[in-house]
LOVEX-533745 format. One record per residue (C-alpha): residue in one letter; x, z, y. Coordinates in steps of 0.5 Angstrom, whole numbers, padded with zeros to 4 digits, always signed. Last residue first. Example, Ala and Ser with C-alpha at 12.3 -4.5 7.8 and 13.67 -1.06 7.14 Angstrom:
// residues 2
S+0027+0014-0002;A+0025+0016-0009;
This chain:
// residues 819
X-0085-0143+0164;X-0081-0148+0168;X-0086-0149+0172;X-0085-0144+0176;X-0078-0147+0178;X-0082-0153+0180;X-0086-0149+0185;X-0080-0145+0187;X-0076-0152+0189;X-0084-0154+0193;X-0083-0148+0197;X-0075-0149+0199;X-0077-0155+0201;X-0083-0153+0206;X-0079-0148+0209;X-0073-0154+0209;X-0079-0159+0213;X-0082-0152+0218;X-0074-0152+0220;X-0074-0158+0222;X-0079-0159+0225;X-0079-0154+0229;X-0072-0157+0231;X-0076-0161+0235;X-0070-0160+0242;X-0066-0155+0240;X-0066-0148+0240;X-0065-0142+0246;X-0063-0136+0246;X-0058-0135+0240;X-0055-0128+0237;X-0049-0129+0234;X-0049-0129+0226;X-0048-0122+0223;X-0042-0122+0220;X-0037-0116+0222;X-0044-0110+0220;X-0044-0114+0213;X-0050-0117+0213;X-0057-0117+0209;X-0062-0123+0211;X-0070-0124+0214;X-0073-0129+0214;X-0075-0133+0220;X-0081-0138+0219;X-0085-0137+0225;X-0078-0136+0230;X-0082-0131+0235;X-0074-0130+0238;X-0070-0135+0235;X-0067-0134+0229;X-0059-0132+0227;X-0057-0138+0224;X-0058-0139+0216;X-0059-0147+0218;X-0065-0148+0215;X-0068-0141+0212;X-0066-0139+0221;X-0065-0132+0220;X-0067-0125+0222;X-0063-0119+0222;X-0061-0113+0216;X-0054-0109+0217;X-0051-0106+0211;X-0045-0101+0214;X-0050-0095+0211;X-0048-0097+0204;X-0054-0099+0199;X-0053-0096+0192;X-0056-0099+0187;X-0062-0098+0185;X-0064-0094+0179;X-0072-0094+0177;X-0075-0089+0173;X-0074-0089+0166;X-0080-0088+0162;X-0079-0095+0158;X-0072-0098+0160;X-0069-0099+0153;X-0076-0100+0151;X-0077-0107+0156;X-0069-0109+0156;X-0069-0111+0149;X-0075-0115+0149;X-0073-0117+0157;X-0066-0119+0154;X-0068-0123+0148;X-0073-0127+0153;X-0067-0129+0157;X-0063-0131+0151;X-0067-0137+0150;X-0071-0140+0155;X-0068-0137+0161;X-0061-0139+0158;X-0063-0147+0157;X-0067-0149+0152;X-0068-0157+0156;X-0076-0159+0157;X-0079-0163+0152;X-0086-0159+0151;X-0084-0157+0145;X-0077-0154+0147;X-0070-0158+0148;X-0063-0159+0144;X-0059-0152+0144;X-0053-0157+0143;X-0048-0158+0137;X-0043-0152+0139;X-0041-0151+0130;X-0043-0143+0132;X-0049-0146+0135;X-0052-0143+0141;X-0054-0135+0144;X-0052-0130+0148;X-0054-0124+0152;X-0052-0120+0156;X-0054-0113+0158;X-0052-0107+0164;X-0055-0100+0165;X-0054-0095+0169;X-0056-0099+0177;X-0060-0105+0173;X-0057-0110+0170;X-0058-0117+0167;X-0054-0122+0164;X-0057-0128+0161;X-0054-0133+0157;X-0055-0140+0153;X-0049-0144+0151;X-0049-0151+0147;X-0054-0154+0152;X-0048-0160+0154;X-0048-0157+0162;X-0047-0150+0160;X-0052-0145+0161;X-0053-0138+0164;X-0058-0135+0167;X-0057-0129+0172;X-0058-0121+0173;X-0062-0117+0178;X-0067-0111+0176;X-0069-0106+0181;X-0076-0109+0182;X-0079-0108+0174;X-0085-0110+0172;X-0082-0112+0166;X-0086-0119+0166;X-0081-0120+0172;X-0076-0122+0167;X-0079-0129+0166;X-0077-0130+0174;X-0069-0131+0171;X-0068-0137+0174;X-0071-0135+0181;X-0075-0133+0186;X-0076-0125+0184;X-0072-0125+0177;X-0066-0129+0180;X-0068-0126+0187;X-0066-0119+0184;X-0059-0122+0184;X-0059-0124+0191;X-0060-0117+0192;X-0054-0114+0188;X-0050-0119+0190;X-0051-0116+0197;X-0050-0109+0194;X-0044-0111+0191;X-0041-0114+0197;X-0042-0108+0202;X-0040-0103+0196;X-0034-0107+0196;X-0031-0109+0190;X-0025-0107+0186;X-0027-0099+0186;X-0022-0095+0181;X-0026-0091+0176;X-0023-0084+0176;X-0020-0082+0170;X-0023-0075+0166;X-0023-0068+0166;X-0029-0065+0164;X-0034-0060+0165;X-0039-0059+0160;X-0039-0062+0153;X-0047-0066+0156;X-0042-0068+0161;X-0040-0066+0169;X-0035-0069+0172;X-0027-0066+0174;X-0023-0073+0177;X-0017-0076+0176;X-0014-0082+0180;X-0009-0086+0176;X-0003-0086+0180;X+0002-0083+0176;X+0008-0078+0175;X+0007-0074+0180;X-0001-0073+0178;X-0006-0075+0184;X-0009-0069+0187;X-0016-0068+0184;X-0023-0070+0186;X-0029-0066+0184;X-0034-0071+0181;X-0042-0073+0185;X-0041-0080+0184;X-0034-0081+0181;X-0035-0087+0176;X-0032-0086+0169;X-0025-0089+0166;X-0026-0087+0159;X-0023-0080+0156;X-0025-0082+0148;X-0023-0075+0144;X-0020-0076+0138;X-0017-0070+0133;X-0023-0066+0134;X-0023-0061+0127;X-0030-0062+0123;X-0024-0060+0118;X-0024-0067+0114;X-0021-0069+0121;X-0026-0071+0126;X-0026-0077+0132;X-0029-0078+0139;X-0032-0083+0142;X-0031-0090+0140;X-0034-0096+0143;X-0031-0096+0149;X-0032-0101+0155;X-0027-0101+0161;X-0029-0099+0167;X-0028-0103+0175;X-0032-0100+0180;X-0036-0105+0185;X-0043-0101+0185;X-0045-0099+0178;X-0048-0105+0176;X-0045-0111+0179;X-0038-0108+0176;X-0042-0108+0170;X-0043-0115+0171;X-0035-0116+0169;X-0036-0111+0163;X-0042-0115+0160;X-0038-0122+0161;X-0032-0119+0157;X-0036-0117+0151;X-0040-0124+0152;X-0033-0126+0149;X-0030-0132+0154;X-0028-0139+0155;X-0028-0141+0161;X-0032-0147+0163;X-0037-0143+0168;X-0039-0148+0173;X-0034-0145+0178;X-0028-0145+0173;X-0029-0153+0173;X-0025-0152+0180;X-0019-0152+0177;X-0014-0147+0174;X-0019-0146+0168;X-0019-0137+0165;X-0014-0134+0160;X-0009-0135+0164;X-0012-0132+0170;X-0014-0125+0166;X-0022-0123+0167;X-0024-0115+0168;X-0028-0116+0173;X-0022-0114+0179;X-0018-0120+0176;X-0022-0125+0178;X-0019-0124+0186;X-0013-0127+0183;X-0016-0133+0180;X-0020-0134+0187;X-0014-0134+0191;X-0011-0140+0186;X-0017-0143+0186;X-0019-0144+0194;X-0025-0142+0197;X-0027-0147+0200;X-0027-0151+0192;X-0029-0145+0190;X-0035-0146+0195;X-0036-0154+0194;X-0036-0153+0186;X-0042-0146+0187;X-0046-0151+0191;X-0046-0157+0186;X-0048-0152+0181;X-0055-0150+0184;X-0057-0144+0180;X-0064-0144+0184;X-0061-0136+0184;X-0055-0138+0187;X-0056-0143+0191;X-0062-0139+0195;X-0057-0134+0197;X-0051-0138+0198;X-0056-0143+0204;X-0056-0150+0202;X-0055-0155+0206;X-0057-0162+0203;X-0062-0161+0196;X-0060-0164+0191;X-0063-0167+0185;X-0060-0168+0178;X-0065-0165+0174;X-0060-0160+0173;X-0055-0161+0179;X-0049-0166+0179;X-0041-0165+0179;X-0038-0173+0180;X-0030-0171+0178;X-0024-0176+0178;X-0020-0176+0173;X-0016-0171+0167;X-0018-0165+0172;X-0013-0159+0174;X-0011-0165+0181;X-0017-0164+0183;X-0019-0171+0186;X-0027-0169+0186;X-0033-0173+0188;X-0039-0171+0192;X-0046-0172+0192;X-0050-0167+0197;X-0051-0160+0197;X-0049-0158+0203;X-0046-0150+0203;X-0049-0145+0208;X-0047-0139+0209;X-0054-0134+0210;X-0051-0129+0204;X-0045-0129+0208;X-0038-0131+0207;X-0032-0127+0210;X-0027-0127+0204;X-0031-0121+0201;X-0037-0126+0201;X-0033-0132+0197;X-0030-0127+0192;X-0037-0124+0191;X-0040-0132+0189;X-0035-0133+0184;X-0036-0128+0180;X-0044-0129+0181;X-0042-0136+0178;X-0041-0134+0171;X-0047-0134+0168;X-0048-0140+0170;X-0044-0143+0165;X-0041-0138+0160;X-0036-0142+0155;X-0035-0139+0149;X-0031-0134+0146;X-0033-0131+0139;X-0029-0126+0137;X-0032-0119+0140;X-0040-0120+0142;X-0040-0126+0137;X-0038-0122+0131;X-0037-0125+0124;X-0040-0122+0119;X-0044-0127+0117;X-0050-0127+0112;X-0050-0119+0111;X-0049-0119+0119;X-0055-0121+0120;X-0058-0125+0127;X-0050-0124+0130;X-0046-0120+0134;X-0051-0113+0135;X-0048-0109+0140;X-0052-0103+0143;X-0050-0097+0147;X-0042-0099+0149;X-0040-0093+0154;X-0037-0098+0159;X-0036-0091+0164;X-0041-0092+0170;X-0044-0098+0167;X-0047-0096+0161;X-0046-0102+0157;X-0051-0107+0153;X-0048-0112+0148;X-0052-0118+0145;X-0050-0123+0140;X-0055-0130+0138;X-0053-0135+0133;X-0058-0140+0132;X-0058-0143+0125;X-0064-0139+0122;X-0066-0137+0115;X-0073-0139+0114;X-0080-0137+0114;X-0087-0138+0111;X-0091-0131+0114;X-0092-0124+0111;X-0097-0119+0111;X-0095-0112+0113;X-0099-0113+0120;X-0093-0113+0124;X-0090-0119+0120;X-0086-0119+0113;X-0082-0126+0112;X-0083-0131+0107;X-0078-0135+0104;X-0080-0141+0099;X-0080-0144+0092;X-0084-0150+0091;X-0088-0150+0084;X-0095-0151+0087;X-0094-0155+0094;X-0092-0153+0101;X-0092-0156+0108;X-0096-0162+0108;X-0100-0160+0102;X-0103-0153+0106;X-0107-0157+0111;X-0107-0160+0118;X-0100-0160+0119;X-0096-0161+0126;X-0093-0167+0127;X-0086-0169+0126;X-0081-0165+0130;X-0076-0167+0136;X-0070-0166+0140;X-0067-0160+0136;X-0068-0166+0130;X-0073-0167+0125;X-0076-0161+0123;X-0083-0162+0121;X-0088-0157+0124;X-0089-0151+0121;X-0093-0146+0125;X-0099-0147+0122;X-0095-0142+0116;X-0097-0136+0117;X-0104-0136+0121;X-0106-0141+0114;X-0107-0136+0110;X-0101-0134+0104;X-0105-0131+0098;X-0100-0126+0096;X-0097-0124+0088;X-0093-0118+0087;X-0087-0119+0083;X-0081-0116+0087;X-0079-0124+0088;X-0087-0126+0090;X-0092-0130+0086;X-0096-0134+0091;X-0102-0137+0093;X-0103-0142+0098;X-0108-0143+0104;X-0111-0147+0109;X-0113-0153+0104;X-0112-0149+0098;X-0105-0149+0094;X-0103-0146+0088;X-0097-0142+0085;X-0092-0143+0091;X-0085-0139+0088;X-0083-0134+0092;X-0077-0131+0095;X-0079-0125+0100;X-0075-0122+0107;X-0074-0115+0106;X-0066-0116+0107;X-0065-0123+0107;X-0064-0128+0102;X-0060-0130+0096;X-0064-0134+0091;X-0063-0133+0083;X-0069-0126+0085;X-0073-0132+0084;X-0071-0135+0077;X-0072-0127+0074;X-0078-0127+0078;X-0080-0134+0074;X-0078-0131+0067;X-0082-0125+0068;X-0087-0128+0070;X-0087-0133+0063;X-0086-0140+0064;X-0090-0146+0065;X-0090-0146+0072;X-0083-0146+0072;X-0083-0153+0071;X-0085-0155+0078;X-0079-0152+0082;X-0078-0155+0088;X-0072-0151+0092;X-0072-0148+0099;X-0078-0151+0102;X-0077-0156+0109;X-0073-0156+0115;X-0079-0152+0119;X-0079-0154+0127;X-0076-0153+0132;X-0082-0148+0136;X-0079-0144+0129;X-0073-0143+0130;X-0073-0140+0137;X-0077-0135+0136;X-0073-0133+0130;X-0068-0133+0134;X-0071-0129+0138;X-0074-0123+0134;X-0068-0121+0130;X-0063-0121+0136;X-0069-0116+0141;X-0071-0112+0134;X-0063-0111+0133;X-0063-0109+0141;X-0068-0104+0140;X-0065-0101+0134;X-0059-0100+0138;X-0062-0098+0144;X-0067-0092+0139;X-0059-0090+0136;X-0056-0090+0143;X-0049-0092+0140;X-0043-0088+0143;X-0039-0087+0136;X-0037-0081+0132;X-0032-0082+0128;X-0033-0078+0122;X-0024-0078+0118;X-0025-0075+0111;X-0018-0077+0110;X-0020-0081+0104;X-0022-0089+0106;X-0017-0089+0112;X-0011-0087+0108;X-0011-0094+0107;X-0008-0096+0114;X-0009-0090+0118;X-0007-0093+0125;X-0008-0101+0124;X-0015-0098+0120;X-0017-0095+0125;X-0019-0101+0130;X-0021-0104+0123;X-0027-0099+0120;X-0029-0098+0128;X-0031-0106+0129;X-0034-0106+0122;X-0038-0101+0124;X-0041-0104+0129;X-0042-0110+0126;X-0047-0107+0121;X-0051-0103+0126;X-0057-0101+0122;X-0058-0094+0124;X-0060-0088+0118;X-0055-0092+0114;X-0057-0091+0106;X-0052-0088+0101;X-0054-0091+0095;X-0062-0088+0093;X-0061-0090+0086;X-0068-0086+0084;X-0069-0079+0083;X-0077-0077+0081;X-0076-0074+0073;X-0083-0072+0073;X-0085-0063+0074;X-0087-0060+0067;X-0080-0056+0066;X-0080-0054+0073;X-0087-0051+0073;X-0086-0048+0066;X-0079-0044+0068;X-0081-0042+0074;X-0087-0039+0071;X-0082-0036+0066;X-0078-0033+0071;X-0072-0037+0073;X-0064-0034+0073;X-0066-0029+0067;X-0061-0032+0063;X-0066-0034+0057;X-0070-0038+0063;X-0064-0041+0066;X-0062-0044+0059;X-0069-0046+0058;X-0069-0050+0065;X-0062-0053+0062;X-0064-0055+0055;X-0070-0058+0060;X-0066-0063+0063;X-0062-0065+0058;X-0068-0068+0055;X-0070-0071+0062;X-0063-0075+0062;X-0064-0077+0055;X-0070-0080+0057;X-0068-0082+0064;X-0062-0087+0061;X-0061-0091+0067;X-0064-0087+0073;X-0063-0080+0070;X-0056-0081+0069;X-0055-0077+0062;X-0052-0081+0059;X-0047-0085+0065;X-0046-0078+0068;X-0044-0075+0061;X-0043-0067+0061;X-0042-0067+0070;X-0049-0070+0069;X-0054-0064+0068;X-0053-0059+0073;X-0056-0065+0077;X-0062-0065+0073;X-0063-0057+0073;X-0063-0057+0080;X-0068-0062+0080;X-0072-0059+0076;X-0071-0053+0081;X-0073-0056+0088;X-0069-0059+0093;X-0068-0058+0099;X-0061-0055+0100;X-0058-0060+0098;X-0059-0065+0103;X-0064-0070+0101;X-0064-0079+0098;X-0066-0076+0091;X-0061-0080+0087;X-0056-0081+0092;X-0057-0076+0097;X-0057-0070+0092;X-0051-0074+0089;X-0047-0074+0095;X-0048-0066+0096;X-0046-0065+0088;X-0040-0067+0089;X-0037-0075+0087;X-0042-0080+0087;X-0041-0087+0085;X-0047-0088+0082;X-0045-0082+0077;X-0044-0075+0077;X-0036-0073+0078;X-0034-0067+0079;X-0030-0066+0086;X-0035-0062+0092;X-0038-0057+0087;X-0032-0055+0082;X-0027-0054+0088;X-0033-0049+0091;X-0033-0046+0084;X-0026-0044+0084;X-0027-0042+0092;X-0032-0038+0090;X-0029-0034+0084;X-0023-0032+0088;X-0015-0036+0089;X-0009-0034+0087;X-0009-0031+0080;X-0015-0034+0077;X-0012-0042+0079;X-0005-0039+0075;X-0010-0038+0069;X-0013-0045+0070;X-0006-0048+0072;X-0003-0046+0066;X-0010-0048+0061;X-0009-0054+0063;X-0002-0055+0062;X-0004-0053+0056;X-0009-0058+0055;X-0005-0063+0057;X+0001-0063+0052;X-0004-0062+0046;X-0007-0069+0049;X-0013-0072+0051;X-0013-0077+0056;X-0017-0074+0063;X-0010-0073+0067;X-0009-0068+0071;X-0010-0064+0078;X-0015-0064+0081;X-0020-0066+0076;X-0016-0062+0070;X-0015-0057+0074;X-0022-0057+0076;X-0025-0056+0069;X-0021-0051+0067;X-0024-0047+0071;X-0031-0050+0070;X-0030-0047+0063;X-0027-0052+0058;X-0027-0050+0051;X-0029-0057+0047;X-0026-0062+0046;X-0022-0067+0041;X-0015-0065+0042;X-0010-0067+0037;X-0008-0067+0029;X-0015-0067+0026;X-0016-0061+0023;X-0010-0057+0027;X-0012-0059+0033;X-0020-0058+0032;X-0020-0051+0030;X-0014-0050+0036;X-0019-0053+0041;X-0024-0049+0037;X-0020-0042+0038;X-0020-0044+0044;X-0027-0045+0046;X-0028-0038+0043;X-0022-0035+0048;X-0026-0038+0055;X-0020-0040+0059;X-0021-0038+0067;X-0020-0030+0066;X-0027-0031+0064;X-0032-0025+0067;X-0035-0030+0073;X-0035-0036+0069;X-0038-0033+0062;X-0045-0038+0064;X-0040-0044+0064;X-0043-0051+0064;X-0050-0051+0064;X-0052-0044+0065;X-0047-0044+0070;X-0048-0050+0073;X-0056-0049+0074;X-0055-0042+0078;X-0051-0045+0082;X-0056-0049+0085;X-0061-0045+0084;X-0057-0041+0088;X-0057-0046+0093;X-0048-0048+0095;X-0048-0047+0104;X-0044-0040+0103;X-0040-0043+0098;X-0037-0049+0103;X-0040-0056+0103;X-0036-0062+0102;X-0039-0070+0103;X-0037-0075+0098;X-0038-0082+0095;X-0032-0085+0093;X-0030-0091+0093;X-0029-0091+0101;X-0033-0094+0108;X-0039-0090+0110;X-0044-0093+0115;X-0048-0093+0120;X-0050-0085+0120;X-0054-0082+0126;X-0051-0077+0130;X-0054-0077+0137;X-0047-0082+0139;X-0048-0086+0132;X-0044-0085+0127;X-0039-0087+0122;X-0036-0083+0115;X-0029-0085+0112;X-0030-0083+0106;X-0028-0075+0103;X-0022-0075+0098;X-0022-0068+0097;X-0015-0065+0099;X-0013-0059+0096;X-0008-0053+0100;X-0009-0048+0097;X-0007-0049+0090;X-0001-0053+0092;X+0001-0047+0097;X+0001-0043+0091;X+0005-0049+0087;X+0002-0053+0082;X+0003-0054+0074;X+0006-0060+0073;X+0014-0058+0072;X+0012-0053+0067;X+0009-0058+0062;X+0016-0057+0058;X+0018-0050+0060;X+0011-0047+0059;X+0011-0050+0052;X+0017-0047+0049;X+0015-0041+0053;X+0009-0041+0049;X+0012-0043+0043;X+0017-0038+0043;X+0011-0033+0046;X+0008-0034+0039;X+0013-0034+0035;X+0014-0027+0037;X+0006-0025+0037;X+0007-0029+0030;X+0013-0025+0028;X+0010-0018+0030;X+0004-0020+0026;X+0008-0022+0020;X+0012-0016+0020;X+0007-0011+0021;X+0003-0014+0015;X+0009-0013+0011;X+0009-0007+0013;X+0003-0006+0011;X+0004-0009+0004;X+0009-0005+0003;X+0005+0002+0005;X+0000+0000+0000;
């Protein structure tokens, strides 16, 4: 007896030997992947790249991994409650390895020669997430169970299960249980209720087996397991239990779904930080915060959306997508299957044309519904033949569409659907707050899924019209006036920038003698913008150019540069009219205002050039001339620079007031449905119709619009044969923007400076009137401009000036015409 106890006594001490020699041969061989203290404390999750709106609505997200870190304090208790009764209901007495699922670990080592499973506590599980390989292997598994127990030591139960809760994955992309409660059931955490939970809790076991929208069977058995494990637990009581146990499996593939579709400006922000973080960019966890107005942004993609399409379908309807007589026969499933082939755009239907009536056509739709089409939907379609003309519009249903066609429809306001195609035109917006550039809304493009190239930023194009209050602010700040006349009369050019003599002409070809530069601008007339350069000189005026913004060598050095001919971004443009705007200071536009790290820590704050209207100046710094300036924010009292003044308030003002009789008189009077009297702004249009703009601008906000081909095949003209200019096509973009943008606002006028002096004037001559001149006017002058007072008139000038009066009517007339 007593040998075989020492026996036993032995063997027991050689075995405790032996195996501390074979840990300790183990621990020297894996030593050098266990992680340091300051390793263990310092892990960093990869977190994507996250976007927002300036009043904090997701754009976009940008990396592989689907992810957004809670601490402990923000973990549900049912929530942790599932995973426990899940994963590890020992966690919170285990010194990190759970000792039963060891020794079937071993059981399985020395049956099979390798690690099969099996003996995971969620301690073990985040070290092998953090730091290991999921190859199973006897070397991983003890280097496992090191940094399990090492884990222990160093950090607290909460911090171990929090590293749990934000790195395992779940499946559809989504890493820690936050992003996956936004996935499958598109909510915070926090507002889920028990089964669902249970479901989460369910997937770190098998994501793909028991993801609950591509196996919800398995998933829903899974499940329940759980709820009857909270139940024995005491973590549920049993009507808890019962309630949950009953309730239906409600998650979907939800993605991560921007609350703001702004595709191009995510894009924009994605690539001016990739030039820094390259990479990294998509792990860092960097949440940028943009100064995009969500309410502005969506107006403006309402704005973009509805017209280009309004353009597209006064042109015509290019025909069905595709005719397919044969899938008649087929099953349904098989014809959805056919339709869902055809790309198309979001909430827009492919459909296949089932039957036709005279005025209707039944439809089976791509989502499986069927629709009767009535004839208000699709009376629009006459035959495109080209920009210029179309076929005659139909009369019956045949002449559209016939059974077996395959078509697009779009959803209407009513949630019925219209025929419809993708458009060709291409149209840009871009709005800025124009005290400090604040980018508010940019839409590049109709849909940025199609094209994601952005017209706002890439595409430069030639302004046309747009460009001349430029031109006509250099001509008042070098001692022009608004009464300066200009004859507009024929006239050839021999501009040595010019390959050959130059003939400008008007639209429409007239001319209306001595012109007035206020009338000239808002009637657009081009003759007189040409001539004025051409007084004004090129080189001085490229010069003066440079105070909106625009570089001289990216701008024609001849006198086309009067008609609008240079090459420009509707970005550039925005940010010239803003000087309009905000009463002559220049800004820069800016689209990024601050940026966090993964510690909700600022790293970036945007410190835009702001115009000082009621700031506190500071003394200029020592090592600078930058003009800095304490202004109040929504963030308080900051310090920020001051934008500098490049236009005469005096000037600006004027400008401002001819450009109020754009929309009053001229060009732009569709703006006045807005019902608005302190907007101002100008049309724009090449000479070709390939371009169409309009800019307009209040004292806070500004707007641009664009519109034409990418391939610059002219607009053509309208229904009634009259040219698609910028008050056709861009324009009504505009107001449909402008109209919500501007809703409850009051109005913002600029500022009008006490050296402005208003006198009455000759409309004829642009003179001073004569005392009881029945037609006189009044104008707007610079105190140093007034034209001389005039006591007497020439002999039947009455005439005259009864005769331009009458002239200056009848050009308005046929300006309204127009619309």
């Amino acid at each position: 007896m007593l040998k075989a106890l020492k026996i036993f006594l032995y063997l027991t001490i050689f075995g405790i030997v032996s195996g501390a020699i074979a840990t300790f041969i183990v621990y020297e061989h894996v030593k050098d992947r266990i992680p340091t203290v300051a390793e263990l404390k310092d892990i960093q999750l990869q977190i994507p790249l996250r976007i927002y709106t300036a009043d904090h609505k997701l754009i976009g997200e940008f990396g592989e991994q689907r992810r957004t870190p809670i601490t402990y304090a923000q973990l549900p208790p049912g929530l942790e409650h599932a995973i426990l009764s899940a994963e590890d209901s020992n966690f919170y007495h285990h010194p990190g390895v759970d000792i039963m699922g060891l020794g079937r670990a071993a059981m399985q080592l020395i049956t099979t020669g390798q690690i099969q499973g099996g003996g995971s506590t969620i301690t073990m599980q985040v070290a092998r997430n953090y730091f290991l390989s999921f190859k199973q292997t006897f070397t991983r598994k003890f280097t496992e169970i090191f940094i399990s127990l090492k884990m222990e030591r160093e950090l607290t139960k909460h911090d171990i299960l929090t590293l749990y809760v934000n790195k395992i994955y779940l499946g559809n992309r989504a890493y820690g249980f936050q992003a996956a409660s936004q996935v499958y059931y598109n909510k915070p955490l926090k507002d889920l209720d028990i089964a669902q939970y249970a479901m989460l809790a369910g997937l770190p076991k098998a994501p793909s087996s028991f993801n609950p929208v591509a196996n919800p069977s398995r998933a829903l058995i899974r499940r329940n397991w759980i709820l009857q494990r909270m139940l024995s637990l005491g973590y549920i009581t049993k009507d808890q239990y019962q309630t949950a146990v009953e309730a239906p499996i409600t998650a979907k593939d939800h993605g991560i779904t921007p609350q703001v579709d702004a595709g191009y400006v995510a894009e924009m922000v994605r690539s001016e930080l990739h030039d820094t973080y390259k990479d990294d960019l998509y792990t860092a966890g960097l949440t940028v915060y943009t100064t995009i107005d969500s309410k502005k942004q969506k107006d403006a993609n309402e704005a973009v959306y509805d017209g280009v399409l309004a353009y597209d379908t006064r042109h015509g309807y290019r025909g069905v997508l595709d005719k397919k007589p044969d899938l008649l026969q087929d099953t349904q499933a098989e014809q959805i299957k056919a339709l869902n082939s055809y790309s198309g755009l979001q909430k827009w239907r492919t459909a296949l044309v089932l039957s036709t009536t005279d005025q209707t056509a039944n439809l089976l739709l791509s989502d499986g519904t069927t629709y009767t089409l009535p004839w208000d939907g699709m009376s629009w379609a006459k035959p495109y033949i080209d920009e210029n003309s179309q076929g005659p519009a139909p009369t019956k249903t045949t002449d559209i569409m016939q059974a077996g066609d395959i078509i697009r429809v779009r959803p209407d306001q009513n949630q019925g659907w219209l025929l419809a195609q993708i458009p060709k035109l291409q149209s840009a917006l871009v709005s800025l707050r124009s005290k400090d550039g604040a980018i508010q809304a940019l839409v590049g493009g109709f849909n940025y899924y199609e094209s994601k190239y952005n017209r706002v930023t890439q595409s430069k194009r030639q302004p046309g019209s747009n460009f001349k209050p430029f031109i006509y602010s250099s001509a008042l700040s070098h001692g022009y006036t608004a009464a300066t006349t200009i004859n507009d009369a024929p006239v050839v050019f021999s501009d040595t920038g010019l390959a050959k003599a130059w003939r400008p002409t008007n639209d429409g070809g007239k001319f209306y003698g001595p012109t007035r530069l206020r009338p000239a601008l808002y009637r657009s007339q081009n003759i007189v913008s040409v001539r004025l350069l051409d007084d004004l000189g090129i080189p001085p005026t490229l010069k003066f150019l440079r105070r909106f913004g625009f570089n001289p060598d990216e701008l024609p050095h001849n006198l086309s540069l009067a008609l609008g001919t240079a090459n420009l971004s509707p970005l550039q443009i925005a940010t010239g009219y803003a000087v309009f705007s905000n009463g002559g200071y220049q800004v820069k536009p800016y689209l990024i205002d601050h940026i966090t790290d993964r510690n909700n820590k600022v790293i970036f704050q945007a410190n835009p050039v702001t115009v000082c209207d009621s700031c506190t100046l500071l003394d200029k710094s020592s090592d600078g001339d930058q003009q800095m300036g304490l202004f109040n924010t929504p963030e308080g009292v900051r310090s920020l620079p001051v934008a500098p003044q490049v236009l005469d308030p005096s000037v600006d003002y004027i400008m401002y007031s001819i450009m109020r009789d754009v929309i009053k008189l001229g060009t732009g009077r569709r703006a006045r449905v807005l019902d608005r009297p302190d907007l101002a702004g100008k049309t724009g249009t090449t000479n070709d119709g390939k371009d169409a703009w309009f800019s307009g601008f209040n004292g806070k906000i500004v707007a641009t619009v664009w519109s034409g081909f990418d391939n610059s095949t002219s607009l053509g003209t309208d229904t009634n044969g009259y040219q698609e200019w910028g008050g056709s096509v861009s324009l009504p973009t505009w107001i449909d923007y402008m109209r919500p943008a501007l809703e409850g606002t009051p109005p913002a006028y600029i500022y009008k400076p006490s050296s402005l002096v208003t006198v009455r004037i000759d409309p004829k001559t642009g003179q001073r009137a004569l005392p009881g001149q029945k037609n006189a006017i009044f104008e707007i002058f610079r105190k140093d401009h007034v034209p001389p007072r005039r006591t007497q008139s020439s002999l039947g000038s009455d005439n005259g000036q009864d005769n331009d009066a009458q002239q200056e009517k009848q050009t308005d007339n046929a300006l309204e015409n127009l619309f």
